[in-house]
N, C-alpha and C positions, 0 to 999 in steps of 0.2 A: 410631674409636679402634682400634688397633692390636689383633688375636688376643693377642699375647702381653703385652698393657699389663692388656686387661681376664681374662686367668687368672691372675696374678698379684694382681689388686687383690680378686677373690675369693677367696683363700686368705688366711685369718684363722690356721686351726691349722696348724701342721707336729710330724712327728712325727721318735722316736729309736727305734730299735730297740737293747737292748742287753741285756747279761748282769745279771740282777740282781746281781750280787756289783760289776761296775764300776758300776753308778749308785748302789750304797751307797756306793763308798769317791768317788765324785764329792760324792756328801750329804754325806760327813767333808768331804772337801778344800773346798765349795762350788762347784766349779766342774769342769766333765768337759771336757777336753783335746781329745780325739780317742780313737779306734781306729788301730790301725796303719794303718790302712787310711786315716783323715784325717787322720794324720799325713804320710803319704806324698804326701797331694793337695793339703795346705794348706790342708782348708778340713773342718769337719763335712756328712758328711754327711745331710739330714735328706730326707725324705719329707713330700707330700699325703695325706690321704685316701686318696683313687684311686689313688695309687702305692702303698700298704703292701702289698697283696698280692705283686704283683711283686717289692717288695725284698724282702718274707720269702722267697718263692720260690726267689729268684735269691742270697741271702746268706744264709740262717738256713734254711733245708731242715736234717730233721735235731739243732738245736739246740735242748736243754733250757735252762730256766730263765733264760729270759730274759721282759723289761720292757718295755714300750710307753710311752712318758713322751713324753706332748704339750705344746709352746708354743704361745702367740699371736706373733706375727709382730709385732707392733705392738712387744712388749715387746725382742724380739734386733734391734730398731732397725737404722743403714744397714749392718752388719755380715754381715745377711742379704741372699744374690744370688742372681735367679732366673738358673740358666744351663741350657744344653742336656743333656740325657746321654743316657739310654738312648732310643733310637728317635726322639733330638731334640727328645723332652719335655722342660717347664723344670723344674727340681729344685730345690730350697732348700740351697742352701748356705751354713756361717755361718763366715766368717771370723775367728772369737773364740773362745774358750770359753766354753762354753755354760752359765750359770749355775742349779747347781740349783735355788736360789729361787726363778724362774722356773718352775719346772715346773706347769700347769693339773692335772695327772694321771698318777698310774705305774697300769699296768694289768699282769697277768700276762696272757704270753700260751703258752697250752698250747698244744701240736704236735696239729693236726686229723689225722685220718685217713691223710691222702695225706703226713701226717711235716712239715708247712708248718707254722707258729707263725703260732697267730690271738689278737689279743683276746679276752679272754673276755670285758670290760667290769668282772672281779673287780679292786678297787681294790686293789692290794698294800699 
């Protein structure tokens, strides 16, 4: 079977990094859009596991008061595509808006030490 058939068929959760204020008014609306940033690309961007440190790193150094808000993959159905990005890793991205009801979990994530926003596991 193909490297990238079988990392993709192991990833159950994917994740959202975002400003607690926009996944609240996403919980009003039902549905979170995009970031300028996925509106720009056409598609949300979400993260693995394994990816979340690097996307805090690399996007969110820095940034207070922000959410960790995890899906299953099963449920963002054929809307979700693994594609290439950083280093040619495959990335979840979801060509829909991303339904609040959907959400497994919003978690706070405080700025560690080095200024990087980690989970805390604190269920907001």
């Amino acid at each position: 079977m193909d490297d990238k058939k079988v990392h993709v068929e192991m990833e159950k959760i994917v994740y959202k990094i975002l400003a607690r204020e926009v996944w609240n008014s996403a919980v009003s609306a039902g549905e979170f859009h995009g970031s300028p940033d996925d509106v720009r690309d056409g598609f949300i961007h979400l993260s693995t596991g394994d990816q979340l440190d690097g996307t805090a790193a690399r996007h969110f150094k820095g940034v207070t008061d922000l959410v960790l808000v995890a899906f299953d993959t099963e449920h963002l159905g054929p809307a979700l595509k693994w594609e290439p990005s950083r280093g040619g890793a495959l990335f979840p991205h979801l060509y829909a808006p991303l339904p609040a009801a959907a959400a497994l979990s919003v978690s706070a994530m405080p700025l560690g030490p080095d200024g990087v926003p980690r989970a805390s596991g604190d269920n907001y």
